[in-house]
Biopython code that builds the backbone (N, CA, C, O; Angstrom):
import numpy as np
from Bio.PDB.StructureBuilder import StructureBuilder

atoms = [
    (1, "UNK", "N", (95.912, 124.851, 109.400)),
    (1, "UNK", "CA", (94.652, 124.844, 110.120)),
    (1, "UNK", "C", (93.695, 125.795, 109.423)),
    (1, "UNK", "O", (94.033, 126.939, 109.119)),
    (2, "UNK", "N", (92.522, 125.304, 109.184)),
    (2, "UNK", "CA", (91.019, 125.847, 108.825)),
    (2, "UNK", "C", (90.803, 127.261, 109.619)),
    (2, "UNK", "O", (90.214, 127.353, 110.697)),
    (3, "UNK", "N", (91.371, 128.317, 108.911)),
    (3, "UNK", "CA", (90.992, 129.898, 110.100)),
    (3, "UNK", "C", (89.688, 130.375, 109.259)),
    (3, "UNK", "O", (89.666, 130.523, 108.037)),
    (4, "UNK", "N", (88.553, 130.596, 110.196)),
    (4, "UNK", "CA", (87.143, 131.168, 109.941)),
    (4, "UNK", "C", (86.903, 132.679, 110.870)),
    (4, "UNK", "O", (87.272, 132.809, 112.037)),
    (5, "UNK", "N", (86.428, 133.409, 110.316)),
    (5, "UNK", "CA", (85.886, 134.075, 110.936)),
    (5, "UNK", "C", (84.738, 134.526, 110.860)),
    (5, "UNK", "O", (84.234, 134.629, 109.742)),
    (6, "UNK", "N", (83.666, 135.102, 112.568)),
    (6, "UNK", "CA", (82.789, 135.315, 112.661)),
    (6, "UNK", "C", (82.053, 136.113, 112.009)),
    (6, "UNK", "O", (82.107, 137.285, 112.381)),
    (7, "UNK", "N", (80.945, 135.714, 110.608)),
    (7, "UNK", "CA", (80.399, 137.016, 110.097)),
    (7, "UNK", "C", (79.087, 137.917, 111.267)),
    (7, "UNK", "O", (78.777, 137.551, 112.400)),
    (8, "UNK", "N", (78.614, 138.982, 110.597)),
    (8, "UNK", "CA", (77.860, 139.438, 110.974)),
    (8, "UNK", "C", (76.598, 138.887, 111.128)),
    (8, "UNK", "O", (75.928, 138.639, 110.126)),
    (9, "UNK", "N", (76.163, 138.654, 112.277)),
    (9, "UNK", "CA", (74.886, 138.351, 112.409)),
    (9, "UNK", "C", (74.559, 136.405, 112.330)),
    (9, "UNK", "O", (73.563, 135.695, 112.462)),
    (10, "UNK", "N", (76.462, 136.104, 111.959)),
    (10, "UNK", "CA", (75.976, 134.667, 112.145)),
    (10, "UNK", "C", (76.251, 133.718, 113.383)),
    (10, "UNK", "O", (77.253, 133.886, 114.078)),
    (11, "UNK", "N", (75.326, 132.713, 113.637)),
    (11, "UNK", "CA", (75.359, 132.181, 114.526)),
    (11, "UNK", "C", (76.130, 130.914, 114.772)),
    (11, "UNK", "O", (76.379, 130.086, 113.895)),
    (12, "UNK", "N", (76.589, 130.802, 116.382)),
    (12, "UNK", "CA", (77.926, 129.968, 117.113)),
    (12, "UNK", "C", (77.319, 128.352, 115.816)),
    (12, "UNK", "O", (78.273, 127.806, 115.261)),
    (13, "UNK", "N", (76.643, 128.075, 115.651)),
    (13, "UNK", "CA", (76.252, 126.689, 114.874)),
    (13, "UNK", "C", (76.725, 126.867, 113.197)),
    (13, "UNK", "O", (77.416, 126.002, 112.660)),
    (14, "UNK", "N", (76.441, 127.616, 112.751)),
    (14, "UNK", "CA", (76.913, 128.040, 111.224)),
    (14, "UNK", "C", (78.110, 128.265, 111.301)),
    (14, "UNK", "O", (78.779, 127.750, 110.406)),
    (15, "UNK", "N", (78.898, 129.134, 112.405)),
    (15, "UNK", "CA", (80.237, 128.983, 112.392)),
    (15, "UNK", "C", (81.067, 128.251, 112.149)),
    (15, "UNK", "O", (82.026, 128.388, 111.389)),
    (16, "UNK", "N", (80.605, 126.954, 113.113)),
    (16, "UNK", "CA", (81.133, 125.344, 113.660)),
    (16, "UNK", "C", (81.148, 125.165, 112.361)),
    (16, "UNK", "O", (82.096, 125.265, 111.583)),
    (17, "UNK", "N", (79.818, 124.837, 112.122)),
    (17, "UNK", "CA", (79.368, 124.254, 110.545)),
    (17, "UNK", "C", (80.445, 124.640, 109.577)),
    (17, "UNK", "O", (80.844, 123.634, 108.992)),
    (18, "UNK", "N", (81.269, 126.103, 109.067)),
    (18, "UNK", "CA", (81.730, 126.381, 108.494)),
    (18, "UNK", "C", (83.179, 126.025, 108.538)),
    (18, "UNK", "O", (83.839, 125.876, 107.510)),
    (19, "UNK", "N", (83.753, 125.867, 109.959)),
    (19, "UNK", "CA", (85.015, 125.785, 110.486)),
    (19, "UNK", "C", (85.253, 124.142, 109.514)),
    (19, "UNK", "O", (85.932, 124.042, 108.492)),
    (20, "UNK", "N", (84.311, 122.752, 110.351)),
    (20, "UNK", "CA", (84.398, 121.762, 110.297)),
    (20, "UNK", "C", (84.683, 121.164, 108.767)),
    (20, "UNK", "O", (85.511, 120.320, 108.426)),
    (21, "UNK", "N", (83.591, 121.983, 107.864)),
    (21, "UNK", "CA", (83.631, 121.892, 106.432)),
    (21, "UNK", "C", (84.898, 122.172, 105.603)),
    (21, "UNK", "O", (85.203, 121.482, 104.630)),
    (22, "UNK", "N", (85.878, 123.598, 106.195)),
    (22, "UNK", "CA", (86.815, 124.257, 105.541)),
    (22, "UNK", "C", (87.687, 122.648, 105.948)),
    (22, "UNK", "O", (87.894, 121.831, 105.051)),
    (23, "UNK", "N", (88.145, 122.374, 107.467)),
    (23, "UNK", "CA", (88.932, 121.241, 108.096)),
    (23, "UNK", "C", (88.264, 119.943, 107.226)),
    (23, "UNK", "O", (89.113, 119.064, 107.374)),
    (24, "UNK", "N", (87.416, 119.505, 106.579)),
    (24, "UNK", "CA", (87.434, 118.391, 106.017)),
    (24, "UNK", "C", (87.668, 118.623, 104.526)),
    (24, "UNK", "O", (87.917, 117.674, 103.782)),
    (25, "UNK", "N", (87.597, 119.752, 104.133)),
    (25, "UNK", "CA", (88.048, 120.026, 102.774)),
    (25, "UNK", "C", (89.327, 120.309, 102.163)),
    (25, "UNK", "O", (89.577, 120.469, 100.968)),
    (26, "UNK", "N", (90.229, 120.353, 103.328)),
    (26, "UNK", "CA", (92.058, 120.817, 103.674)),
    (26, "UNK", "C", (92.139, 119.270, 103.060)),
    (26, "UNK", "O", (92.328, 118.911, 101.898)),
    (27, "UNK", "N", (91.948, 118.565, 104.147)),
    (27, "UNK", "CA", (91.678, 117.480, 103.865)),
    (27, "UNK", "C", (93.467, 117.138, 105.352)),
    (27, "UNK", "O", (94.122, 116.111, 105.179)),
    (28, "UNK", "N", (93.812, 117.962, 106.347)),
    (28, "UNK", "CA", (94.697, 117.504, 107.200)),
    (28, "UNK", "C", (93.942, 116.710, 108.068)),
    (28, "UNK", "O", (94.521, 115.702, 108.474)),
    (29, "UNK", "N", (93.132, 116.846, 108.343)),
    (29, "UNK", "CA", (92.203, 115.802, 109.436)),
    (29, "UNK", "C", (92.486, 114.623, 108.872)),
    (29, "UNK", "O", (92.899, 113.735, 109.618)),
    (30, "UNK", "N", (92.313, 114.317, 107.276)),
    (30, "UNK", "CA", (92.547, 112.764, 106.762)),
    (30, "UNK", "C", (93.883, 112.278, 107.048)),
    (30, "UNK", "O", (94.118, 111.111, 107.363)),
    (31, "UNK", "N", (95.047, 113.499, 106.895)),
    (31, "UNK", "CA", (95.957, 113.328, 106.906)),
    (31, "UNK", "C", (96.517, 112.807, 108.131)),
    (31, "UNK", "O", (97.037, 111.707, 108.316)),
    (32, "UNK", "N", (96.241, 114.251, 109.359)),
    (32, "UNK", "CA", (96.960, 113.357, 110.671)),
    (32, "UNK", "C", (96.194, 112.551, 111.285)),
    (32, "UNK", "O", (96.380, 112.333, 112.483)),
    (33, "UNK", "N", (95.045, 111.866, 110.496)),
    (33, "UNK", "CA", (94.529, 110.346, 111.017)),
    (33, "UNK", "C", (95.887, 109.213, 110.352)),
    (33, "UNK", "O", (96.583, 108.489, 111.063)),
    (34, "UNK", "N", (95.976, 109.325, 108.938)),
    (34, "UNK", "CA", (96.851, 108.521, 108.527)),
    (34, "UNK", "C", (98.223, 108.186, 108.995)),
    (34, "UNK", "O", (98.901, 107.160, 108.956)),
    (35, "UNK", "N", (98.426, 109.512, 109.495)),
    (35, "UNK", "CA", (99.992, 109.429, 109.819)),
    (35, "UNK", "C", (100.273, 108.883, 111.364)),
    (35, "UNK", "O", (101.298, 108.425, 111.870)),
    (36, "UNK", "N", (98.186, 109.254, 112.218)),
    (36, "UNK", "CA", (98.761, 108.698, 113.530)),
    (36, "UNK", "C", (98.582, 106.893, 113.137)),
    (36, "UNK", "O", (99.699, 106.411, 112.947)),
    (37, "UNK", "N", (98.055, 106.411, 113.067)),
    (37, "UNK", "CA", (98.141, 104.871, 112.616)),
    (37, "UNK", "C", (99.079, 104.616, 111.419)),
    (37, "UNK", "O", (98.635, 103.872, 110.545)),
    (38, "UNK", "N", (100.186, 105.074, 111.274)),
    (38, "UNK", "CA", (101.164, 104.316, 110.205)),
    (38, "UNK", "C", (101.629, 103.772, 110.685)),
    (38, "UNK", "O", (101.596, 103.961, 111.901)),
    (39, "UNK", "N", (102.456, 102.637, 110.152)),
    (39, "UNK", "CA", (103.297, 101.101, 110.860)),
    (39, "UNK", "C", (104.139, 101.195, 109.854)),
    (39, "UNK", "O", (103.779, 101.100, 108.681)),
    (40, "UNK", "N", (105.154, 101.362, 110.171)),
    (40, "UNK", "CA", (106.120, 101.233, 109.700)),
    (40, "UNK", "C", (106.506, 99.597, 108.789)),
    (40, "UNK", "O", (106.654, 98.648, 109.559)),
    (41, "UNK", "N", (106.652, 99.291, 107.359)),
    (41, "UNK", "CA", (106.791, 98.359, 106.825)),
    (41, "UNK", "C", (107.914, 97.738, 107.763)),
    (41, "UNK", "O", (108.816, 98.325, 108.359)),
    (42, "UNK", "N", (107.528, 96.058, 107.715)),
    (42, "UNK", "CA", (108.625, 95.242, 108.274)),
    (42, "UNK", "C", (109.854, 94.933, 107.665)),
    (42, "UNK", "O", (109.864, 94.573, 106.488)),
    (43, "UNK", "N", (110.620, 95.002, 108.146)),
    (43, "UNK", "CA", (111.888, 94.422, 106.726)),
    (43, "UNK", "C", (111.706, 92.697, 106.346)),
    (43, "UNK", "O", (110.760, 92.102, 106.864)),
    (44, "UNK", "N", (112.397, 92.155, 105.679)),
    (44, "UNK", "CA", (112.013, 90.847, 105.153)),
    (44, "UNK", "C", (113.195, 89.754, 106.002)),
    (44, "UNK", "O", (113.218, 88.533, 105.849)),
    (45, "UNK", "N", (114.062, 90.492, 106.842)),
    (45, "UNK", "CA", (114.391, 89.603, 107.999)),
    (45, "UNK", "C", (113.634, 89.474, 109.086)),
    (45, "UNK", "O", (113.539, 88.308, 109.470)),
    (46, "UNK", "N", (112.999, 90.358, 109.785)),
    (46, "UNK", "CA", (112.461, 89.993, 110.657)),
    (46, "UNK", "C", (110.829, 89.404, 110.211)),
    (46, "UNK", "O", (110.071, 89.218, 111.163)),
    (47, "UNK", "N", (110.268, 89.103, 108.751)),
    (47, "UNK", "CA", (109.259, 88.191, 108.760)),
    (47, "UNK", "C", (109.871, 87.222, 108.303)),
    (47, "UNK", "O", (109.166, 86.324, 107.842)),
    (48, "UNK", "N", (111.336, 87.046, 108.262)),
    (48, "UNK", "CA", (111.519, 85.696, 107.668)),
    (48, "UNK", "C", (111.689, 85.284, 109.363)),
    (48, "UNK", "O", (110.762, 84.554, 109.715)),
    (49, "UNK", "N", (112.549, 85.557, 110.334)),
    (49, "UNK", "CA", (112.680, 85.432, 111.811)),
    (49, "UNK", "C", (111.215, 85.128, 112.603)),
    (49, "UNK", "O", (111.135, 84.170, 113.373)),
    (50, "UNK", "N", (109.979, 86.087, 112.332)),
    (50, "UNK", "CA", (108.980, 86.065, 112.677)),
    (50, "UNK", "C", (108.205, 84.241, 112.456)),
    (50, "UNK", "O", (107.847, 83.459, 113.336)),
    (51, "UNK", "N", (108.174, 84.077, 110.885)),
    (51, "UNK", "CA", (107.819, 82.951, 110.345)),
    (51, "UNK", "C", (108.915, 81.793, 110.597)),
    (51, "UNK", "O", (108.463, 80.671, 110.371)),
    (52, "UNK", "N", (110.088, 81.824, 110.964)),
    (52, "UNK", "CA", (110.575, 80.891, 111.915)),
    (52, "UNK", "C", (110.186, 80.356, 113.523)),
    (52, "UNK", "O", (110.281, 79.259, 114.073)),
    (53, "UNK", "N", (109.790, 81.461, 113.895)),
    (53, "UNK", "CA", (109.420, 81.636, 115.680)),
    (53, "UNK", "C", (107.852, 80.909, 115.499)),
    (53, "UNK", "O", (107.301, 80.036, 116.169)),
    (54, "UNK", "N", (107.497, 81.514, 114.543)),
    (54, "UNK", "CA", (106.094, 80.486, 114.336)),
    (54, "UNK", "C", (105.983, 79.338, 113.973)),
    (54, "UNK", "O", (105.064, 78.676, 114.455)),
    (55, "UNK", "N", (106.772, 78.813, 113.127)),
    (55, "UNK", "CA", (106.780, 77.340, 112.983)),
    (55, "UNK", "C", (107.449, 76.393, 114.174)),
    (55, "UNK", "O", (107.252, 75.178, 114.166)),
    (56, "UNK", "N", (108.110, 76.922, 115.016)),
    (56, "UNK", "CA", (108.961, 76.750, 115.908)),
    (56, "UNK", "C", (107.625, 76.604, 116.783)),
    (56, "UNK", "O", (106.920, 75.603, 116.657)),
    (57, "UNK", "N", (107.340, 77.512, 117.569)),
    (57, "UNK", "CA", (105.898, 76.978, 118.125)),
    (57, "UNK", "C", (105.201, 76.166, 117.936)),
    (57, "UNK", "O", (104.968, 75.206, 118.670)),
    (58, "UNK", "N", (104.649, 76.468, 116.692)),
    (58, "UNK", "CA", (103.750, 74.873, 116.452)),
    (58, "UNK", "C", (103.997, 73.746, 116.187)),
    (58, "UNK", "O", (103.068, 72.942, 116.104)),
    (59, "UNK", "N", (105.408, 73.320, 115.960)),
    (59, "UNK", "CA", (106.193, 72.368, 116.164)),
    (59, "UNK", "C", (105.924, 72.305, 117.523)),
    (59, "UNK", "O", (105.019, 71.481, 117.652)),
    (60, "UNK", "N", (106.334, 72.875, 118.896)),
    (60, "UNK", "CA", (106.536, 72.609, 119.796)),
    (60, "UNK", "C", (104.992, 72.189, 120.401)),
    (60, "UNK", "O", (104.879, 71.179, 121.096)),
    (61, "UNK", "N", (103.905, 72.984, 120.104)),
    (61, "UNK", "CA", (102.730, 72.711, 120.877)),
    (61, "UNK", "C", (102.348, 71.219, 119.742)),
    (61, "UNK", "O", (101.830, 70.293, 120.367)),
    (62, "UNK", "N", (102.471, 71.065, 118.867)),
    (62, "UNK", "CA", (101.850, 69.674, 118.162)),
    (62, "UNK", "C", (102.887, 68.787, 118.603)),
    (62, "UNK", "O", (102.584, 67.639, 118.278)),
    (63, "UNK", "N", (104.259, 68.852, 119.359)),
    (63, "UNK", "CA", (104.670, 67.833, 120.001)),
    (63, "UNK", "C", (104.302, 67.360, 121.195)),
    (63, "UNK", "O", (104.477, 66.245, 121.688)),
    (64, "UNK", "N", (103.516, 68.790, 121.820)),
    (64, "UNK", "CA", (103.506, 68.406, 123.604)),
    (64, "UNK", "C", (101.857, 67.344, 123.319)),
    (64, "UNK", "O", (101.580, 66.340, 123.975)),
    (65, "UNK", "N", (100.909, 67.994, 122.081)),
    (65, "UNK", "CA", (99.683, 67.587, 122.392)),
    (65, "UNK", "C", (99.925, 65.622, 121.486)),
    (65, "UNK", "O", (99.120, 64.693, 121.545)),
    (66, "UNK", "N", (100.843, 65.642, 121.007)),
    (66, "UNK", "CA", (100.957, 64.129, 120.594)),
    (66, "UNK", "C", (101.348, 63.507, 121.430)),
    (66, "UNK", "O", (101.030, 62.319, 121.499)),
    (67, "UNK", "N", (102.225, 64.128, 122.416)),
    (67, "UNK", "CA", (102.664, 63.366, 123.813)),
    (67, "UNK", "C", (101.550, 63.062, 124.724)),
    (67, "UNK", "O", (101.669, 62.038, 125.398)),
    (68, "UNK", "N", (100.398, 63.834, 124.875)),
    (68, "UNK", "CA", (99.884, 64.029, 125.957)),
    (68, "UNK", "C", (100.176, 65.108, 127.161)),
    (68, "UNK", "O", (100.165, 64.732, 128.333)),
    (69, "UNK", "N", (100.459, 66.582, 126.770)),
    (69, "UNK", "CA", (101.113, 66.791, 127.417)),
    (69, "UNK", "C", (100.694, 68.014, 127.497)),
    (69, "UNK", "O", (100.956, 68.637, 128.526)),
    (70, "UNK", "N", (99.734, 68.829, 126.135)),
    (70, "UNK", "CA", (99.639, 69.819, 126.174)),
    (70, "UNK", "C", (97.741, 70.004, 126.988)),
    (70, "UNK", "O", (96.772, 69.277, 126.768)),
    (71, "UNK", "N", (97.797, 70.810, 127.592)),
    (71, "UNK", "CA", (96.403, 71.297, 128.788)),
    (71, "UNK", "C", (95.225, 71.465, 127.506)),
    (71, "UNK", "O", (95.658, 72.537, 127.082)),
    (72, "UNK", "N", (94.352, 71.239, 126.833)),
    (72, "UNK", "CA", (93.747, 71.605, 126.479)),
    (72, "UNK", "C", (92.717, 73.015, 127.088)),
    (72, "UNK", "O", (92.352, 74.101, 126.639)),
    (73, "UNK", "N", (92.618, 72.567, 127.811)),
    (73, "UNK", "CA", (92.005, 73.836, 128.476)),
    (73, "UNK", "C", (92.322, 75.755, 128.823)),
    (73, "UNK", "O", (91.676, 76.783, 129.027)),
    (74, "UNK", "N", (93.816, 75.264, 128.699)),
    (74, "UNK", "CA", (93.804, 76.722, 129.240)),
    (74, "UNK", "C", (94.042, 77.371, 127.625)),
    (74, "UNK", "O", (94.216, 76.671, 126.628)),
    (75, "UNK", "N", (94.017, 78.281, 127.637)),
    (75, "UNK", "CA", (93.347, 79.400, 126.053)),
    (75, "UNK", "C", (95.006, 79.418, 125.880)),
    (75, "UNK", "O", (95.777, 79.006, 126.746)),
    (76, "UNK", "N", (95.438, 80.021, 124.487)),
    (76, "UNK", "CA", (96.504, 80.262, 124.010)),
    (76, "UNK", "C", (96.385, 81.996, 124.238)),
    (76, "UNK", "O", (95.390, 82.580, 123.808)),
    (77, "UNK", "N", (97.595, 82.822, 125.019)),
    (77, "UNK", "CA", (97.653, 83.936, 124.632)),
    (77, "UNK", "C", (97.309, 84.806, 123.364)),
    (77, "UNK", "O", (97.852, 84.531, 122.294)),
    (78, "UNK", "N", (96.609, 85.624, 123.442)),
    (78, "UNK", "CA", (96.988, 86.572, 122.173)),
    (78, "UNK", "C", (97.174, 87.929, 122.584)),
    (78, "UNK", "O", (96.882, 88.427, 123.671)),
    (79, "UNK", "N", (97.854, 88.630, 121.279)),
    (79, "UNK", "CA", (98.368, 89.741, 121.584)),
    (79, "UNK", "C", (97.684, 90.481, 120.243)),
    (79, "UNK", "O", (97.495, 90.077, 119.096)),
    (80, "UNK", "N", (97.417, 91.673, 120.877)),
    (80, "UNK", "CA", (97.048, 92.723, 119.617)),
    (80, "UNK", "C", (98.076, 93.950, 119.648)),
    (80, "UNK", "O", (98.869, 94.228, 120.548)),
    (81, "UNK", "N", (97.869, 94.579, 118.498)),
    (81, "UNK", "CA", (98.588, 95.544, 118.858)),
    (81, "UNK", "C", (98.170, 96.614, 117.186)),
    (81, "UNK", "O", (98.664, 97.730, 117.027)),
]
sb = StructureBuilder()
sb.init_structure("model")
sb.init_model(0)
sb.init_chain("A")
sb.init_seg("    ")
for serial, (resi, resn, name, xyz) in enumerate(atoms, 1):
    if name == "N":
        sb.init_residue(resn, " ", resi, " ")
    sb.init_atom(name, np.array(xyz, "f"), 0.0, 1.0, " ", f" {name:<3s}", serial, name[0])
structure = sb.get_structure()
């Protein structure tokens, strides 16, 4: 952590100013941004599993809508994350 201290005669704004500058010049602010949004790489079974479950779906919804069967109307879930 960025430790500043108060000089003589300077003011609570130049302080900040000084604190914020030392903390973007460490450069940990970049850091524990990066590390809070890391994702862990997937392994190559579960996108090969993933890309099964998906074709598997759209197999299933392009069978119901050739039948007649699938609602057009109601929205398809999505998920974010």
């Amino acid at each position: 952590m960025a430790e500043v201290k108060r000089r003589d005669g300077e003011s609570f704004e130049s302080l900040i100013r000084r604190f914020s500058r030392r903390t973007l010049q460490s450069g940990k602010l970049l850091q524990a941004k990066k590390i809070r949004f890391h994702r862990k790489p997937t392994s190559s079974l579960a996108k090969k599993e993933s890309a099964l479950r998906r074709n598997k779906m759209r197999g299933q919804r392009e069978y119901l809508k050739r039948i007649g069967r699938l609602d057009e109307t109601t929205e398809r879930r999505r998920r974010y994350w």
